[in-house]
N, CA and C atoms as an extended XYZ file, in Angstrom:
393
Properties=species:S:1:pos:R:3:atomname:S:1:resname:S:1:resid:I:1 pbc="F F F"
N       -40.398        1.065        0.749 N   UNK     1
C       -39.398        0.217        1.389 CA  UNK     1
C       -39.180        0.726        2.810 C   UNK     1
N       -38.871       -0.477        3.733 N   UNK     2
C       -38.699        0.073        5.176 CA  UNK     2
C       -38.001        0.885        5.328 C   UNK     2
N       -37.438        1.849        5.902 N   UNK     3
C       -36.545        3.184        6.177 CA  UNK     3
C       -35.368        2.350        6.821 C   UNK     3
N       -35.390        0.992        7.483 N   UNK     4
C       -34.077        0.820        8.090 CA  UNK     4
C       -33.706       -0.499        7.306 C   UNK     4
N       -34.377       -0.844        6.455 N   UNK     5
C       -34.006       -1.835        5.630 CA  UNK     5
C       -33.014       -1.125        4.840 C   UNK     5
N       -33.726        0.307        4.092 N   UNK     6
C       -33.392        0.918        3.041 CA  UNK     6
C       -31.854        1.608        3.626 C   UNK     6
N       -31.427        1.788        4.761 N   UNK     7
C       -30.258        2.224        5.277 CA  UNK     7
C       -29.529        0.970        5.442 C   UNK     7
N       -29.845        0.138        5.938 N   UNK     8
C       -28.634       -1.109        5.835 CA  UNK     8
C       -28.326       -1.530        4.586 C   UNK     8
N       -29.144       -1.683        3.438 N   UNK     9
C       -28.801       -1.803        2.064 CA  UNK     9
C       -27.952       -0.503        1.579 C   UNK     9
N       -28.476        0.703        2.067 N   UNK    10
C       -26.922        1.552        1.751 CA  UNK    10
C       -25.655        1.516        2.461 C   UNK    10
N       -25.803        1.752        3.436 N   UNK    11
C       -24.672        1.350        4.073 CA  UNK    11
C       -23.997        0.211        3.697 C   UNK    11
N       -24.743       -1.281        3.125 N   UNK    12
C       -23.503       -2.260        2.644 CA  UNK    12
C       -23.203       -1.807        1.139 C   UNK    12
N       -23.707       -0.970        0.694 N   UNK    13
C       -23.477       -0.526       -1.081 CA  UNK    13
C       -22.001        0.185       -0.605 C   UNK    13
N       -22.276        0.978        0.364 N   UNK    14
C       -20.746        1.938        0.679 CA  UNK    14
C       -19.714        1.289        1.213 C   UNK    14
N       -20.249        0.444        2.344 N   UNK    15
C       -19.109       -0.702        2.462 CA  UNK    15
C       -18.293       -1.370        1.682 C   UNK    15
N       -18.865       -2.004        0.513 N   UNK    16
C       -18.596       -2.821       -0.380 CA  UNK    16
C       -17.787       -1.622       -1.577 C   UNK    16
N       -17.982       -0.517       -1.665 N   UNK    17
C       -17.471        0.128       -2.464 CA  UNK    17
C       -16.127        0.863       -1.623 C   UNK    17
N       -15.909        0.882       -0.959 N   UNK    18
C       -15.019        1.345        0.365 CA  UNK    18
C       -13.994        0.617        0.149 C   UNK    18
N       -14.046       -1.245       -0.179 N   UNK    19
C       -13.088       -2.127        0.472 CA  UNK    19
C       -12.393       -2.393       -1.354 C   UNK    19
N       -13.383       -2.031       -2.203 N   UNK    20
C       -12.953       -2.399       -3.515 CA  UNK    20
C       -11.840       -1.445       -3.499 C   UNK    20
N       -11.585       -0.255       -2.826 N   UNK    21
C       -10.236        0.515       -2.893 CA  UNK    21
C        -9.489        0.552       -2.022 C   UNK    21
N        -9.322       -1.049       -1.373 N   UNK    22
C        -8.261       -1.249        0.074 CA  UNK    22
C        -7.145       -1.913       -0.709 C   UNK    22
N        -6.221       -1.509       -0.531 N   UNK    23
C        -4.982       -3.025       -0.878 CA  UNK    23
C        -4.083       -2.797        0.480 C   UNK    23
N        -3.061       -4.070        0.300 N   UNK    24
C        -2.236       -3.926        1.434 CA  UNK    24
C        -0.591       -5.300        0.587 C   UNK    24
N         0.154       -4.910        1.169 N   UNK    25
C         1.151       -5.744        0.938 CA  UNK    25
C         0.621       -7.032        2.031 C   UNK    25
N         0.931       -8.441        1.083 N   UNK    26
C         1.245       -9.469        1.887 CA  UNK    26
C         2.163       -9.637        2.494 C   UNK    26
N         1.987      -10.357        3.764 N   UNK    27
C         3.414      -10.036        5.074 CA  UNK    27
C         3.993      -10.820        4.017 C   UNK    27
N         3.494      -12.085        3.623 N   UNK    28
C         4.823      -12.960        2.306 CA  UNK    28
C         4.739      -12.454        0.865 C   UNK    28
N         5.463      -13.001        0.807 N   UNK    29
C         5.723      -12.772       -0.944 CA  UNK    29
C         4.929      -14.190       -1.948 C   UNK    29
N         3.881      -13.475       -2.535 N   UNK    30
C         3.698      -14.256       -3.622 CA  UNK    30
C         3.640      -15.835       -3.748 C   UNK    30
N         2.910      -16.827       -3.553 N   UNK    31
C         3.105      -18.551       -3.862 CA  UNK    31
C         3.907      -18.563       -4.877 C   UNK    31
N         3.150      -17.444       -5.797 N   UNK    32
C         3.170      -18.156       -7.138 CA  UNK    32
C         4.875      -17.849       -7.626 C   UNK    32
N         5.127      -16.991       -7.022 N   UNK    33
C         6.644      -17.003       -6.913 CA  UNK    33
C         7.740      -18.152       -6.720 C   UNK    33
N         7.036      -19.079       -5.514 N   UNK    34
C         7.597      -20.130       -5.297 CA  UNK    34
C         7.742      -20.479       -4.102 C   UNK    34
N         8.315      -21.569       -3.703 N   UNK    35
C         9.474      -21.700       -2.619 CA  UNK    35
C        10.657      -21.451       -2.134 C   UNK    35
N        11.482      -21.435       -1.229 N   UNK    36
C        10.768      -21.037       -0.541 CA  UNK    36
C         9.956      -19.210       -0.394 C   UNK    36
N         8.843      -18.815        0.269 N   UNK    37
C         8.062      -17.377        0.878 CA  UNK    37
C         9.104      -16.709        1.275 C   UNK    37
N         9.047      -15.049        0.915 N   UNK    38
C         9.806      -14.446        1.560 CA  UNK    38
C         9.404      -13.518        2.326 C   UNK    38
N         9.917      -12.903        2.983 N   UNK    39
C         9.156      -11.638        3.816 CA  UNK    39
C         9.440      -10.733        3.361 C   UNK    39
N         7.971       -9.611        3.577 N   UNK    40
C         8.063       -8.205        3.588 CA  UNK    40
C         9.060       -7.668        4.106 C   UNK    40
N         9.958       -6.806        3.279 N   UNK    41
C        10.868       -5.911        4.187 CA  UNK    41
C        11.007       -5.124        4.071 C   UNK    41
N        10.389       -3.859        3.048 N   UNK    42
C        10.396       -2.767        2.648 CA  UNK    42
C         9.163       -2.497        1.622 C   UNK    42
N         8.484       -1.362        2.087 N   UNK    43
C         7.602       -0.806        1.213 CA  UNK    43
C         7.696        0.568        0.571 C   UNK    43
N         7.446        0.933       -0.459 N   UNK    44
C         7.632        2.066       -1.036 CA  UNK    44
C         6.728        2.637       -1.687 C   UNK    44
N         6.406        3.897       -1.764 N   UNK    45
C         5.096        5.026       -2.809 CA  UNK    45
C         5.758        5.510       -3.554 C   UNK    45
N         6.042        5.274       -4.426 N   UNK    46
C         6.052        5.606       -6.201 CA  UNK    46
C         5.443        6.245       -6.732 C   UNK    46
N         5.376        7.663       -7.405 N   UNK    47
C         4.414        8.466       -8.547 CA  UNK    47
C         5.290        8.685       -9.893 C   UNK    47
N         4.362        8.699      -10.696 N   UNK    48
C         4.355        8.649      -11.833 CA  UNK    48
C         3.604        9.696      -12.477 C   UNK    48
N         4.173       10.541      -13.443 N   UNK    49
C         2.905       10.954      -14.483 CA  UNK    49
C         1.955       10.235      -14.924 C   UNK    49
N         0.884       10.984      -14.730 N   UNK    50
C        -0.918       10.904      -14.836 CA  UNK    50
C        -0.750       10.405      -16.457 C   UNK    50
N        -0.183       10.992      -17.182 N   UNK    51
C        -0.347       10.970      -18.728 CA  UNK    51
C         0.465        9.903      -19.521 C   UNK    51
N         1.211        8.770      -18.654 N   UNK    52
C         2.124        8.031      -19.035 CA  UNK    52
C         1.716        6.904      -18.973 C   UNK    52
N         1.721        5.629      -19.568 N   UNK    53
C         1.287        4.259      -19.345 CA  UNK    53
C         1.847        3.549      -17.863 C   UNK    53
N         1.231        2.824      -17.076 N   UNK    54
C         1.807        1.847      -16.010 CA  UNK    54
C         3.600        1.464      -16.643 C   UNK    54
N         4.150        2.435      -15.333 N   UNK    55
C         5.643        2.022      -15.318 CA  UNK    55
C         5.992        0.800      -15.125 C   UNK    55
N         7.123        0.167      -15.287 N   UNK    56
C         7.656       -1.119      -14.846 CA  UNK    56
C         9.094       -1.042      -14.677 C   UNK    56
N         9.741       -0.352      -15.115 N   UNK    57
C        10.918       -0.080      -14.952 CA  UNK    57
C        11.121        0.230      -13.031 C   UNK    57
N        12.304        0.195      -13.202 N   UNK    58
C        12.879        0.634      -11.842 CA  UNK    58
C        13.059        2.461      -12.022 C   UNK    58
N        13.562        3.040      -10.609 N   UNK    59
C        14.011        4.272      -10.838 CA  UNK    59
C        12.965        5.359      -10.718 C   UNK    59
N        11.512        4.668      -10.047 N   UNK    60
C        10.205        5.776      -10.150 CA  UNK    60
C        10.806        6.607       -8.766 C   UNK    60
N        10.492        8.176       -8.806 N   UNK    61
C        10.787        8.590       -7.744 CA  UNK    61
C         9.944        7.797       -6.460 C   UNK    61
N        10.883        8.031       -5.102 N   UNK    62
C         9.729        7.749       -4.024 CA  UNK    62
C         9.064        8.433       -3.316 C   UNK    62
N         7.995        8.689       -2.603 N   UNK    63
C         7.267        9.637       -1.883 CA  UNK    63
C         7.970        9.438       -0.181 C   UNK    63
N         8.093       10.906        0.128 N   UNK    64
C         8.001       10.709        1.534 CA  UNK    64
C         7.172       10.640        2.208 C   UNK    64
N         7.199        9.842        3.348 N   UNK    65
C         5.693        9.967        4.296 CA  UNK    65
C         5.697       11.257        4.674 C   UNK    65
N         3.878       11.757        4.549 N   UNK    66
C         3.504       13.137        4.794 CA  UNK    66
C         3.485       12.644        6.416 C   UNK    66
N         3.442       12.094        6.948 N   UNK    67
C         3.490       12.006        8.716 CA  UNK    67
C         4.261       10.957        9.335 C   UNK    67
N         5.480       10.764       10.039 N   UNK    68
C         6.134        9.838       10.333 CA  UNK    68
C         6.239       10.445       12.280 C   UNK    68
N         5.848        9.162       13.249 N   UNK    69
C         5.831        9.343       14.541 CA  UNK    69
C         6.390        8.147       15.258 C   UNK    69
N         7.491        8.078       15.917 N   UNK    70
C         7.910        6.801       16.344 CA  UNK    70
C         7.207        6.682       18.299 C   UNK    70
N         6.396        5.367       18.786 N   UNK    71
C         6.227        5.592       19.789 CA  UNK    71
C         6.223        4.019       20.034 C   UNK    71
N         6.818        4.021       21.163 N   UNK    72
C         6.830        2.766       21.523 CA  UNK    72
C         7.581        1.231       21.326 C   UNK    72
N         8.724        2.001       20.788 N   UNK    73
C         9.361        1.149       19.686 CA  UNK    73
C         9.002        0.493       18.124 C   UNK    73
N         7.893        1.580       17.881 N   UNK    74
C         7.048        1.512       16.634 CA  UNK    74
C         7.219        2.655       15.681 C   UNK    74
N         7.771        2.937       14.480 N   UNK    75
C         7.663        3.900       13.966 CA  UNK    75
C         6.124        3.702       13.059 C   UNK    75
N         5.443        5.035       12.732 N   UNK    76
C         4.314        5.140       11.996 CA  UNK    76
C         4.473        5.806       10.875 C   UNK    76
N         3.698        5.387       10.258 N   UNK    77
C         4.224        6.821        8.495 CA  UNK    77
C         2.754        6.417        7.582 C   UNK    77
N         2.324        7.726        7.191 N   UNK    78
C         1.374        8.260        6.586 CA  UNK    78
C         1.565        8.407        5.666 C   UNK    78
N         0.599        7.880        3.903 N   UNK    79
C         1.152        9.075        2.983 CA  UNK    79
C        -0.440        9.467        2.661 C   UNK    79
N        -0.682       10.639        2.257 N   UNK    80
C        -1.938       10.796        1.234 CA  UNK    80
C        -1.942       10.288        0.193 C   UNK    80
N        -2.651        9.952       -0.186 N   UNK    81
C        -2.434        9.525       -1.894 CA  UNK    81
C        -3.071       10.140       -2.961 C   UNK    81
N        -2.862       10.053       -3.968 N   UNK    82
C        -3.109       10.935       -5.353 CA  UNK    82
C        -3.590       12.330       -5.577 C   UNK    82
N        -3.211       12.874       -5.145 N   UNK    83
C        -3.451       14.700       -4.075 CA  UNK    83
C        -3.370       15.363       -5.398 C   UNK    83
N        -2.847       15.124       -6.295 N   UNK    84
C        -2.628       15.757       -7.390 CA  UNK    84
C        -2.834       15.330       -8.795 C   UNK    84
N        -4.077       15.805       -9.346 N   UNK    85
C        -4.505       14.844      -10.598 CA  UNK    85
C        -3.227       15.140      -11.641 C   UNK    85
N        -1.937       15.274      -11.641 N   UNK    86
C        -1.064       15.050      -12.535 CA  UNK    86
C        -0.659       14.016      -12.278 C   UNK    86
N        -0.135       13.188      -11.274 N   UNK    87
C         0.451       12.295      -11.011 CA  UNK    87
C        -0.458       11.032      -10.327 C   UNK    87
N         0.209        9.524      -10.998 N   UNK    88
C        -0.806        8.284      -10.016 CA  UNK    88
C         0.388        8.090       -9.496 C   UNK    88
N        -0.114        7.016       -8.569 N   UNK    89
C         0.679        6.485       -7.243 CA  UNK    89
C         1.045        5.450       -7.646 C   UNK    89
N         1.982        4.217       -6.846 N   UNK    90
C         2.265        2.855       -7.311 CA  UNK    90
C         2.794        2.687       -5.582 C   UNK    90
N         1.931        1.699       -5.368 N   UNK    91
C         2.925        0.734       -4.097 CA  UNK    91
C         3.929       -0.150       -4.589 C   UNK    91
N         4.825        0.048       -3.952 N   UNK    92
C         6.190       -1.145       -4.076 CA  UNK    92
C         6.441       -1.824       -3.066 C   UNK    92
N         6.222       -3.252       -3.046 N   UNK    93
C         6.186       -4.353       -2.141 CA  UNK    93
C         7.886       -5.144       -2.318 C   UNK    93
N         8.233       -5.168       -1.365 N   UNK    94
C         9.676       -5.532       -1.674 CA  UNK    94
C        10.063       -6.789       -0.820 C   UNK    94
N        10.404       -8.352       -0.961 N   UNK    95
C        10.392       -9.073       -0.214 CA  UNK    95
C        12.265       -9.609       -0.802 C   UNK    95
N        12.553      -10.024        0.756 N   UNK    96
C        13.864      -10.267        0.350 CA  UNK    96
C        14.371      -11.652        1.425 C   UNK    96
N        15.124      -12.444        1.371 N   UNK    97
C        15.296      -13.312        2.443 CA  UNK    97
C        16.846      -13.923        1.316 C   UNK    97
N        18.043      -13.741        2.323 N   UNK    98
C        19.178      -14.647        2.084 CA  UNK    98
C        19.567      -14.246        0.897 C   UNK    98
N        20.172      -12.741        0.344 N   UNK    99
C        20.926      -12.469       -1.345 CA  UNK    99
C        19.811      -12.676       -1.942 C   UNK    99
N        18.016      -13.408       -1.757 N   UNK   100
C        17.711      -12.941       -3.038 CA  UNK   100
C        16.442      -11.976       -2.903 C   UNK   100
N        15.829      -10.973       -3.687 N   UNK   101
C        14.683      -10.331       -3.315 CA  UNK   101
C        13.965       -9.675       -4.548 C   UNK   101
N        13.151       -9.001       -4.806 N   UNK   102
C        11.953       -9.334       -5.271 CA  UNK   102
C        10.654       -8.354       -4.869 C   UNK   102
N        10.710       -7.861       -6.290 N   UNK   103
C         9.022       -7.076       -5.772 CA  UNK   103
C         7.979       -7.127       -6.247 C   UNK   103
N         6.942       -6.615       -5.521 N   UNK   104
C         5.831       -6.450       -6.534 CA  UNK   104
C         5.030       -5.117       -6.600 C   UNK   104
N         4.830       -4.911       -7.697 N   UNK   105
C         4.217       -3.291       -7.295 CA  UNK   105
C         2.413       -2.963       -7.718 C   UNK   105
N         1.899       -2.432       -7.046 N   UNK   106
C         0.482       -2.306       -6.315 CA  UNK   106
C         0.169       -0.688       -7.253 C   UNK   106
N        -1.346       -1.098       -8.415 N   UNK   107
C        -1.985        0.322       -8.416 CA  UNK   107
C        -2.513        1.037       -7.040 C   UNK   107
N        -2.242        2.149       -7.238 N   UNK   108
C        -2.464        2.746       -6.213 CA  UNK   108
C        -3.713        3.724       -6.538 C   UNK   108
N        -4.128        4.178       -7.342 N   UNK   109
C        -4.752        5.196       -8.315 CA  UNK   109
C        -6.067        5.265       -7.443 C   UNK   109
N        -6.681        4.885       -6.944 N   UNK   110
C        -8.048        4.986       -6.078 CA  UNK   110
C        -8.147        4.786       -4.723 C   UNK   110
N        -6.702        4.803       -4.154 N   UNK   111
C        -6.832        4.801       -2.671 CA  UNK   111
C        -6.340        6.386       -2.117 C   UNK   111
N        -6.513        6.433       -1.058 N   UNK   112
C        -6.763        7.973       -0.564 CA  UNK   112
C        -5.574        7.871        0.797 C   UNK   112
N        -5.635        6.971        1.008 N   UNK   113
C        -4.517        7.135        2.231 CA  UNK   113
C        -3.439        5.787        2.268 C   UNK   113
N        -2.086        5.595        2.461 N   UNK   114
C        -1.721        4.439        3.168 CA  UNK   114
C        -1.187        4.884        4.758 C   UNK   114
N        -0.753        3.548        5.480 N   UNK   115
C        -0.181        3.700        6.828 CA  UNK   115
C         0.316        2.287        6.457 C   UNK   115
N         1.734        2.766        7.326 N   UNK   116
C         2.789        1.515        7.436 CA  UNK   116
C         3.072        1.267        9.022 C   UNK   116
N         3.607        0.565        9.688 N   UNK   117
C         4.049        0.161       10.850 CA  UNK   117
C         5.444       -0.456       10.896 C   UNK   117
N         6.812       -0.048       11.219 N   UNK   118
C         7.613       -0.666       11.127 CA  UNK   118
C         8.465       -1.097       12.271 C   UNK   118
N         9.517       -1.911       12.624 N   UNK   119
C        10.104       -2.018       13.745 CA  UNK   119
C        10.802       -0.608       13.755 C   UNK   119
N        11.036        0.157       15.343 N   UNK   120
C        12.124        1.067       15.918 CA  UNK   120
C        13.268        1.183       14.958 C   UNK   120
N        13.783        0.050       14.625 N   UNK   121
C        15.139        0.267       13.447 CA  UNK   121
C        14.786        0.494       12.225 C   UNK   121
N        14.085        0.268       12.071 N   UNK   122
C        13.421        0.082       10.734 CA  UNK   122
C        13.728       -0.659        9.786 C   UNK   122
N        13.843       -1.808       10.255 N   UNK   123
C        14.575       -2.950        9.447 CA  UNK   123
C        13.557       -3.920        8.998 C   UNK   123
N        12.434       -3.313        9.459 N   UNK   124
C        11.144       -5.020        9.325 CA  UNK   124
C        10.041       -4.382        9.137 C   UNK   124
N         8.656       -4.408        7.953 N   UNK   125
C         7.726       -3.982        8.180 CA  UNK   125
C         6.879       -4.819        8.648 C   UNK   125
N         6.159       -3.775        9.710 N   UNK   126
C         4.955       -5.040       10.284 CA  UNK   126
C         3.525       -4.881        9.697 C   UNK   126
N         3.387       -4.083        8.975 N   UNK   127
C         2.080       -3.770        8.895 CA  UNK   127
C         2.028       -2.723        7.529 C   UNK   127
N         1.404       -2.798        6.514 N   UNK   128
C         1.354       -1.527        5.208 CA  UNK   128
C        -0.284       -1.771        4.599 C   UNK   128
N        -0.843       -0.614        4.622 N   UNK   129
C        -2.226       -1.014        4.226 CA  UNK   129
C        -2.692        0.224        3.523 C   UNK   129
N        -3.609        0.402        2.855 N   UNK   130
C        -3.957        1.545        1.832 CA  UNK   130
C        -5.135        1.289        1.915 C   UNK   130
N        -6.247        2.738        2.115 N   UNK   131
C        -7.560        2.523        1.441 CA  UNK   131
C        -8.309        3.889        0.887 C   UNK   131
């Protein structure tokens, strides 16, 4: 096989295996939720014991970001993810608009990093992505 055939066919094998462990919160909330969409307004990292079934309850501790840098009227925040084979991770997607709100929560178990983007106040997320 050609030598640069045989590298672009790996390289999309790693690609493609790369993106199967991306998630990200939708800036909205859910269709299937309804009408009207709500917005993202808070995201959260959740761990759990390794040895316990997928939580659903409320009340999971939250993680702090391992790196938080505000520039520009942008705060940034880092977490590592699953650093410790005792514990999995869980994203918490939180959408709220007018008294009512609503989450959804995200395996986290095979992603290695998230980064969030939020407004200066920190009242609005603009951006949450994991891979």
């Amino acid at each position: 096989m050609n030598q640069h055939l045989l590298g672009a066919l790996l390289a999309s094998v790693l690609a493609n295996a790369a993106s199967a462990h991306s998630l990200s919160c939708p800036a909205q909330s859910p269709s299937e939720w309804g009408a009207p969409r709500m917005p993202l307004v808070e995201v959260n990292v959740l761990i759990y014991p390794a040895d316990l079934p997928w939580p659903t309850e409320e009340g999971l501790p939250f993680v702090v970001p391992d790196e938080e840098r505000k520039q520009h009227g942008v705060v940034y925040q880092v977490w590592n993810m699953n650093t410790t084979p005792t514990e999995n991770d869980q994203i918490e997607c939180r959408y709220a608009r007018k008294g009512q709100a609503r989450s959804l929560r995200l395996d986290a178990a095979h992603v290695k990093q998230c980064r969030a983007e939020l407004q200066h106040d920190e009242t609005r997320v603009t951006s949450f992505f994991c891979d």
